[in-house]
GUTORKOL-127616 format. One record per residue (C-alpha): residue number from 1; residue in one letter; x, y, z. Coordinates in nm, 4 decimals, decimal comma. Layout:
BEGIN
+-----+------+----------+----------+----------+
!  nr ! rest !     east !    north !       up !
+-----+------+----------+----------+----------+
! NUM !    A !        X !        Y !        Z !
...
+-----+------+----------+----------+----------+
END
This chain:
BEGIN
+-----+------+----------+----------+----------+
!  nr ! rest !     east !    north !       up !
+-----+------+----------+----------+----------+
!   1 !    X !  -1,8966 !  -1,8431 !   0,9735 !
!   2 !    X !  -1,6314 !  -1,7749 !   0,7250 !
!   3 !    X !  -1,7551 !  -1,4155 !   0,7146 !
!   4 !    X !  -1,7674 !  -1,3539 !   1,0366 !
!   5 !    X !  -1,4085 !  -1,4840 !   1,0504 !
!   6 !    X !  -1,2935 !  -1,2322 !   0,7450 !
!   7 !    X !  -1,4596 !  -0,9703 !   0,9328 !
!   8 !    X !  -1,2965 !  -0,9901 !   1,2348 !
!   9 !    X !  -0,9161 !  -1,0315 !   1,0510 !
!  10 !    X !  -1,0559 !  -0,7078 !   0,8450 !
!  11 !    X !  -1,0378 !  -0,4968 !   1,1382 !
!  12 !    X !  -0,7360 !  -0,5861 !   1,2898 !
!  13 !    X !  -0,5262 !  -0,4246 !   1,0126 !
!  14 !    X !  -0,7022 !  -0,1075 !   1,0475 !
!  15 !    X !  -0,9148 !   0,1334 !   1,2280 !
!  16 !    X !  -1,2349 !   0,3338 !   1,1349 !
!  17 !    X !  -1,3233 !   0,3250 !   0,8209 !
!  18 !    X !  -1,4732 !   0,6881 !   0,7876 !
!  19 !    X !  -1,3828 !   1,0348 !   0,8702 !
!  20 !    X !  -1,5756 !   1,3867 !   0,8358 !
!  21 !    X !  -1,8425 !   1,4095 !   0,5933 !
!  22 !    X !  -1,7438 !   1,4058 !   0,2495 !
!  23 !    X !  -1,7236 !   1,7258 !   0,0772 !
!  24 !    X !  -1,9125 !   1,8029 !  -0,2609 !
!  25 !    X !  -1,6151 !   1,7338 !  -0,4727 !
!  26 !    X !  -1,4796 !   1,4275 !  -0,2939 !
!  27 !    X !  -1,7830 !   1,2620 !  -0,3119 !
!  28 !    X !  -1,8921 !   1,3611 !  -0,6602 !
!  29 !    X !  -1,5242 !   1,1656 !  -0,7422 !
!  30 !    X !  -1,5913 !   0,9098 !  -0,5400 !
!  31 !    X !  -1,9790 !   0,8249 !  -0,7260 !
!  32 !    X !  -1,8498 !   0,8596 !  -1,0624 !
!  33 !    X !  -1,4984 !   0,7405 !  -1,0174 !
!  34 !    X !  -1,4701 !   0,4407 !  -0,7743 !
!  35 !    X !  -1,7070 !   0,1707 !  -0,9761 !
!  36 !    X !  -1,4715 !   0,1942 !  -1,3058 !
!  37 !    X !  -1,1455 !   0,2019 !  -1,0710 !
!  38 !    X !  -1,2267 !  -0,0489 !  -0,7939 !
!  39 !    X !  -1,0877 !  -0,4070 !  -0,8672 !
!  40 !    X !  -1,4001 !  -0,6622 !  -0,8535 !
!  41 !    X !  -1,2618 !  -0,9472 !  -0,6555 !
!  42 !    X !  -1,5561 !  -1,1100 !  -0,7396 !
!  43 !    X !  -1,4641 !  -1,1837 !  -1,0460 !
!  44 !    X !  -1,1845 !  -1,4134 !  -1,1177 !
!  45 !    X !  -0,8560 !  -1,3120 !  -1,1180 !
!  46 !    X !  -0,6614 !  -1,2492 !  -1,4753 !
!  47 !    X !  -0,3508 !  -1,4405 !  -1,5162 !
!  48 !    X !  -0,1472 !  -1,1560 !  -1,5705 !
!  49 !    X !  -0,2696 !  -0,8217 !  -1,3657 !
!  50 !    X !  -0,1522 !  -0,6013 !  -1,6303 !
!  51 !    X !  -0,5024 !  -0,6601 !  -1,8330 !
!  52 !    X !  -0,6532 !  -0,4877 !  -1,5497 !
!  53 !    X !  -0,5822 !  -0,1800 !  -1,7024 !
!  54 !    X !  -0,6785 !   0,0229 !  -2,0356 !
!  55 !    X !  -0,3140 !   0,0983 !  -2,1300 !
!  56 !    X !  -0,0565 !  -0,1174 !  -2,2017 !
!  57 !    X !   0,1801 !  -0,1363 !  -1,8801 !
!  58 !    X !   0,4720 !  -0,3917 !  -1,8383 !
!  59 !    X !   0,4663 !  -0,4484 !  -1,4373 !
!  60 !    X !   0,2320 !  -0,4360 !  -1,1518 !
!  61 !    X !   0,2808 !  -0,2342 !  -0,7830 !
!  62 !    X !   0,0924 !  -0,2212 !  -0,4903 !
!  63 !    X !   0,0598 !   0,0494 !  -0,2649 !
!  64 !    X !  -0,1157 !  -0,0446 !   0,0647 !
!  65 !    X !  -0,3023 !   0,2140 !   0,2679 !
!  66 !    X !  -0,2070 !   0,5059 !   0,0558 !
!  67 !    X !  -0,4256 !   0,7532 !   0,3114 !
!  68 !    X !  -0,4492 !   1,0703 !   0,0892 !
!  69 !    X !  -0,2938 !   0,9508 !  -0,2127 !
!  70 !    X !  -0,0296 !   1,1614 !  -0,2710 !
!  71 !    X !   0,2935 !   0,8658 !  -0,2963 !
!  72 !    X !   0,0168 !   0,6613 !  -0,5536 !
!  73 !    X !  -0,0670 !   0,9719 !  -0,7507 !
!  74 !    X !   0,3078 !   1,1159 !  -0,8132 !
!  75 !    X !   0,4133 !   0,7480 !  -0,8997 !
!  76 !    X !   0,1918 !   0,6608 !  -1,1342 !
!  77 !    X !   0,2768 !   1,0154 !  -1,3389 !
!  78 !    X !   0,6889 !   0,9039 !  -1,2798 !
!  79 !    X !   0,5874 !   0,5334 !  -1,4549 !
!  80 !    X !   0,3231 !   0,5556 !  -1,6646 !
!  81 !    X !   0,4400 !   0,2695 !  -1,8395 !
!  82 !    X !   0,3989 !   0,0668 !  -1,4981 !
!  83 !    X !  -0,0077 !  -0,0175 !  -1,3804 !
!  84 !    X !  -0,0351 !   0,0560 !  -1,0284 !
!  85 !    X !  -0,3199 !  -0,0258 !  -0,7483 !
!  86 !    X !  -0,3937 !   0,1357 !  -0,4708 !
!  87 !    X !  -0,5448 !   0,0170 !  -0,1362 !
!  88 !    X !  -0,7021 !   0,2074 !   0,0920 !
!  89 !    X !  -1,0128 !   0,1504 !   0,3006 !
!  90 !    X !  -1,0700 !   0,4853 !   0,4592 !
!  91 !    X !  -1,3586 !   0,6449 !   0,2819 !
!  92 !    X !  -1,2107 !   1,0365 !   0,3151 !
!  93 !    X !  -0,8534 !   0,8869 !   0,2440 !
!  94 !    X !  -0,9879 !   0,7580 !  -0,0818 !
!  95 !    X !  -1,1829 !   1,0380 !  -0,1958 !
!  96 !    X !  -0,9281 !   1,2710 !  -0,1284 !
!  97 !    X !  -0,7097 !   1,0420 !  -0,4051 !
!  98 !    X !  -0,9933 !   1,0145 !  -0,6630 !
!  99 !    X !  -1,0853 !   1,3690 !  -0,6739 !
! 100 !    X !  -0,6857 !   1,4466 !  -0,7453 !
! 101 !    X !  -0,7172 !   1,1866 !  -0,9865 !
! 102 !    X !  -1,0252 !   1,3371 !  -1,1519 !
! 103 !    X !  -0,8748 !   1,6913 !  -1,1880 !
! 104 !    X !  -0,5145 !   1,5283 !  -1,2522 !
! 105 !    X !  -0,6222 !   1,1856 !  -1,4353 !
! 106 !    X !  -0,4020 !   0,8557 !  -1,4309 !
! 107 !    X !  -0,4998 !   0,5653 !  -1,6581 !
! 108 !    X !  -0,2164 !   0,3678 !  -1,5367 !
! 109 !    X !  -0,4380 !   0,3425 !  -1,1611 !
! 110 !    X !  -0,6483 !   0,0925 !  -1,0136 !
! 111 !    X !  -0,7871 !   0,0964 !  -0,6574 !
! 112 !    X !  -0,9198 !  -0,1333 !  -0,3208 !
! 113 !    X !  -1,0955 !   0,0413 !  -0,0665 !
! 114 !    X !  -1,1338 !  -0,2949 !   0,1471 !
! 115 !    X !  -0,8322 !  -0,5148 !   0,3218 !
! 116 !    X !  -0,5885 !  -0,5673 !   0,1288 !
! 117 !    X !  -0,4626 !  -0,9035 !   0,2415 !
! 118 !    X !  -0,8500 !  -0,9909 !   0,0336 !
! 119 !    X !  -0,6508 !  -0,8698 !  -0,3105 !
! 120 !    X !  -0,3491 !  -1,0109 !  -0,2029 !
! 121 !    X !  -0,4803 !  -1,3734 !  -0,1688 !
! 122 !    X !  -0,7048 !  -1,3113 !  -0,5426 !
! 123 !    X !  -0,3915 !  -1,1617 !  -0,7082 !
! 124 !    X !  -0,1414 !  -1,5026 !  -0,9410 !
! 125 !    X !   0,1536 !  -1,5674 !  -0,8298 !
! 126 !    X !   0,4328 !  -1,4328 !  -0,9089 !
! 127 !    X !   0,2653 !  -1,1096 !  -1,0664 !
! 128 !    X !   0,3617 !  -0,7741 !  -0,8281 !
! 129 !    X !   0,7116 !  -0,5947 !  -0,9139 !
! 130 !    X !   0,6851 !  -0,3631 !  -0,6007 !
! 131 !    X !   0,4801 !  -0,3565 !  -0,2912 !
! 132 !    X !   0,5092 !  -0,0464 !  -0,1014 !
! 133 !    X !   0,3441 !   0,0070 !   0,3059 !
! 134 !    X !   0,4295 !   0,3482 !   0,3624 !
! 135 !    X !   0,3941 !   0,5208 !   0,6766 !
! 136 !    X !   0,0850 !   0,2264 !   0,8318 !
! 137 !    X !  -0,0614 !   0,2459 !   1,1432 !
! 138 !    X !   0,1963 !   0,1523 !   1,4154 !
! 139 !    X !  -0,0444 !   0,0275 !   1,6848 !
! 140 !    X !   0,1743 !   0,1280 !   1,9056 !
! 141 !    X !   0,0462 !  -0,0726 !   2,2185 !
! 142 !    X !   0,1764 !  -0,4193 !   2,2388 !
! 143 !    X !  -0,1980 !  -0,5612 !   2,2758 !
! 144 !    X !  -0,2613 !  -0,4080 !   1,9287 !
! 145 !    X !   0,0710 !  -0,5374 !   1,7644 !
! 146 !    X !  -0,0925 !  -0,8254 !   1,6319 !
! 147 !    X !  -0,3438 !  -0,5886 !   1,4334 !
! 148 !    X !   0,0005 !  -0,4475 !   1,2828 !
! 149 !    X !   0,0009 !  -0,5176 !   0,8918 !
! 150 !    X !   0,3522 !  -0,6777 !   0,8698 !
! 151 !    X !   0,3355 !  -1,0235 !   0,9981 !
! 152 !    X !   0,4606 !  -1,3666 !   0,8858 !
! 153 !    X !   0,1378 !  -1,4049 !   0,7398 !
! 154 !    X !   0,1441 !  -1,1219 !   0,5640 !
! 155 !    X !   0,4969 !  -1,1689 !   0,4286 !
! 156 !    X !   0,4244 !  -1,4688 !   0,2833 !
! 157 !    X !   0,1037 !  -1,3359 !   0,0649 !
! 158 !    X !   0,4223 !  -1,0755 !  -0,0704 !
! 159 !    X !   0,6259 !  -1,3584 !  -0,1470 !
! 160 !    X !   0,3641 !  -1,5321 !  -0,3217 !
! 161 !    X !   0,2646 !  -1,2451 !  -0,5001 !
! 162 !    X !   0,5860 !  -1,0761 !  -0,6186 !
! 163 !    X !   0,8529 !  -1,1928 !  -0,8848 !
! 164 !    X !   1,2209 !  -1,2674 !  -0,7343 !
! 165 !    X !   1,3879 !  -0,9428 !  -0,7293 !
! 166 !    X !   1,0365 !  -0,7298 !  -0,6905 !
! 167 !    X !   1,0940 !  -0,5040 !  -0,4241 !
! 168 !    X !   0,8797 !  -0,4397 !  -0,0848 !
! 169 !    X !   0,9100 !  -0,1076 !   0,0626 !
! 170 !    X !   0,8405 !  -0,0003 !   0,3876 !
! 171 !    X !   0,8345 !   0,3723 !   0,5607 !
! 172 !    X !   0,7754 !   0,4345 !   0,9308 !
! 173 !    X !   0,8418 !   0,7509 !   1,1877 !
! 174 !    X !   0,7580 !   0,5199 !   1,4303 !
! 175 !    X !   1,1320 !   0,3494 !   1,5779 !
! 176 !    X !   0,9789 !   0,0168 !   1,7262 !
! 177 !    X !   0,7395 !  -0,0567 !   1,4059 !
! 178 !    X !   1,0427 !  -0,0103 !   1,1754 !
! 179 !    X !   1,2155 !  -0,2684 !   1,4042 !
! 180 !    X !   0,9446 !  -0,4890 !   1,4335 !
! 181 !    X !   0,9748 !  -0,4768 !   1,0117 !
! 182 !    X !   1,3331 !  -0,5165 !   1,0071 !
! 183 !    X !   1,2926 !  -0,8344 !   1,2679 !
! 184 !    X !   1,0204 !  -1,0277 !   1,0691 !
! 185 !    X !   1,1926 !  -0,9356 !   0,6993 !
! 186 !    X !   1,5447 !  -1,0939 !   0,8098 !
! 187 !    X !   1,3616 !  -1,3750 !   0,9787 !
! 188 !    X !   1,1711 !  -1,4500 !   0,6335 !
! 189 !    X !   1,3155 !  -1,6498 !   0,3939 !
! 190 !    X !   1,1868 !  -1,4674 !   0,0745 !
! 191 !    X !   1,2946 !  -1,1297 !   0,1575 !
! 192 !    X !   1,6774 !  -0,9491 !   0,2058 !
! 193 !    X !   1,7340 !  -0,6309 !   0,3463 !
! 194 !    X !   1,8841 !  -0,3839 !   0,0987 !
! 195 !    X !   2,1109 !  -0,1707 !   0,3071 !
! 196 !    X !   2,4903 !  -0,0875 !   0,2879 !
! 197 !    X !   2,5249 !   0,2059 !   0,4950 !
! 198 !    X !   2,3158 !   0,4028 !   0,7584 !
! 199 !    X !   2,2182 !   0,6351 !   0,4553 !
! 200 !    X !   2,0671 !   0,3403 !   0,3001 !
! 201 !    X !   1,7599 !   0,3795 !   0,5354 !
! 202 !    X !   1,7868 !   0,7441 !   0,6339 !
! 203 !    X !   1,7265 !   0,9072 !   0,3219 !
! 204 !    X !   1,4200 !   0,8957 !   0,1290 !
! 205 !    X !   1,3686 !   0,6547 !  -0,1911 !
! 206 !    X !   1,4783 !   0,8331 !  -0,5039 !
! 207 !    X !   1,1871 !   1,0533 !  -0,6596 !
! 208 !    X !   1,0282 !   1,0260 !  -0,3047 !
! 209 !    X !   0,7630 !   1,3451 !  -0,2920 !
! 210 !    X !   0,6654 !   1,3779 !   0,0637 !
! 211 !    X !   0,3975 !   1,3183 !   0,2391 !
! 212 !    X !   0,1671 !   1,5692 !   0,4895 !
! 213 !    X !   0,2176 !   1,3280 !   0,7437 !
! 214 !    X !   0,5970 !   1,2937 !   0,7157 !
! 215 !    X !   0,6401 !   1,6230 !   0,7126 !
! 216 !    X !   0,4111 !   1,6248 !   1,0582 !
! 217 !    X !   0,6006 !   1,3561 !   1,2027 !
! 218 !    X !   0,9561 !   1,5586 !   1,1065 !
! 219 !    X !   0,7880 !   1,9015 !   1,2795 !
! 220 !    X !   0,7188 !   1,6708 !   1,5607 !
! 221 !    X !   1,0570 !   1,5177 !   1,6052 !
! 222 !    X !   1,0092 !   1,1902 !   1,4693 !
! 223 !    X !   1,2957 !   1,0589 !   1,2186 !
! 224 !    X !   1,1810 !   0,8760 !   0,9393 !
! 225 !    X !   1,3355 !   0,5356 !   0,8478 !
! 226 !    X !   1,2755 !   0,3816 !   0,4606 !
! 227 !    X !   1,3783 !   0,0169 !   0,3913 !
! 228 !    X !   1,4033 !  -0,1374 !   0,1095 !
! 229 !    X !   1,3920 !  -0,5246 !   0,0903 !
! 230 !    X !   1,4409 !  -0,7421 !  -0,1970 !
! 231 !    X !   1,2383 !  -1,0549 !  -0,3022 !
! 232 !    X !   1,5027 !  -1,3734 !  -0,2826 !
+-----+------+----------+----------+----------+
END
C-alpha cells in the first residue's frame, strides 16, 4: 500500500517519463554512465552529502528537473569546488545531460532520474546550500495545480534540507506559476524573498547561460521572471 501511495504522489509532479527513442550516443551514455552517477537511495544516507562525490567539494546544490542539462552542466564547470546533483526523471532529458557529460566530463556531478521529493526526504538536514527549480512544468489548468512541484509540502522538505542562508531559486515564463511561487514562499516561514527592485526578478541570475526553452518562450512572447529566496 505504501507503494502504491508513492506511486501515485510520483506522478503528480511530472508527466511522461519517456520521449523518442534514444539515439546511439545518448543511450551508450546513459548504460555506461547512469549506474556510477545515480544516487542509491537505497542505501543510507551519509551525514554530510559532500562524500557522495570523488572530489573534495565544500557545499551541496540541487537542481530539480534539469530537462536537457544545460543550467547543471555550465554550473558545475563555474564551481567545481561545489558537488552538485541533478534530478531529472525524463529518460531523453537525462541522456541528453550524460552524453554532454561524457564528451565534456564533470566529477563534481551526481544525478536522480526518479522524484525528487524521494532524495529530498533521504538527504540530513541541514545539508543543501542551493536548490534551484528552473523553468518546471506549470500545469497550467487549475485541476492540475496540485501536481505543481512548489507546495507547502514541498517547501518544507527545502527547509529541512538547506542551511539558513542557502538559497532556493526559482525560474518560470509562465506569469501565474511565478505567482503561485511568490504566494506560497512569503506565506512560509523558512523562506524570504530576495528582491529590491523590479530588476531583481527581471534579469537573469549572474553567470545565467540560457536555456533552449527560454529562449523559445522569449521568441514566443513569454517574459521570464527569476526569484531568488533566501533560507531564514
Amino acid at each position: 500500500m505504501t507503494q502504491q501511495r508513492r506511486q501515485r504522489a510520483t506522478e503528480a509532479f511530472f508527466g511522461r517519463r519517456h520521449g523518442k527513442t534514444l539515439r546511439p550516443v545518448q543511450a551508450g551514455a546513459v548504460s555506461r554512465l547512469l549506474p556510477a552517477l545515480k544516487v542509491d537511495l537505497d542505501r543510507p544516507a551519509p551525514a554530510d552529502p559532500r562524500e557522495l562525490f570523488p572530489v573534495a567539494v565544500g557545499a551541496v546544490r540541487l537542481e530539480i528537473g534539469f530537462g536537457g542539462g544545460e543550467h547543471l552542466h555550465h554550473e558545475a564547470g563555474r564551481f567545481s569546488d561545489t558537488g552538485f546533483i541533478g534530478v531529472e526523471p525524463f529518460v531523453n532529458g537525462m541522456a541528453k545531460f550524460l552524453a554532454q557529460l561524457e564528451a565534456e566530463p564533470r566529477a563534481n556531478i551526481r544525478v536522480y532520474d526518479d522524484d525528487a521529493t524521494r532524495l529530498l526526504d533521504w538527504l540530513p538536514e541541514g545539508s543543501v546550500d542551493g536548490i534551484d527549480l528552473l523553468y518546471p512544468d506549470p500545469w497550467p489548468k487549475k485541476r492540475h495545480w496540485k501536481r505543481r512541484f512548489v507546495s507547502a509540502a514541498n517547501l518544507d522538505r527545502f527547509a529541512r534540507v538547506m542551511r539558513t542562508g542557502a538559497k532556493f531559486r526559482f525560474a518560470s515564463d509562465i506569469d501565474t506559476y511565478v505567482n503561485w511561487t511568490l504566494a506560497h514562499c512569503r506565506a512560509h516561514p523558512s523562506f524570504e524573498w530576495i528582491a529590491s527592485s523590479p530588476d531583481d526578478w527581471r534579469l537573469a541570475y549572474e553567470g545565467w547561460p540560457g536555456t533552449r526553452y527560454e529562449a523559445k518562450a522569449v521568441r514566443e512572447g513569454r517574459a521570464p521572471a527569476y526569484l531568488a529566496f533566501l533560507r531564514r
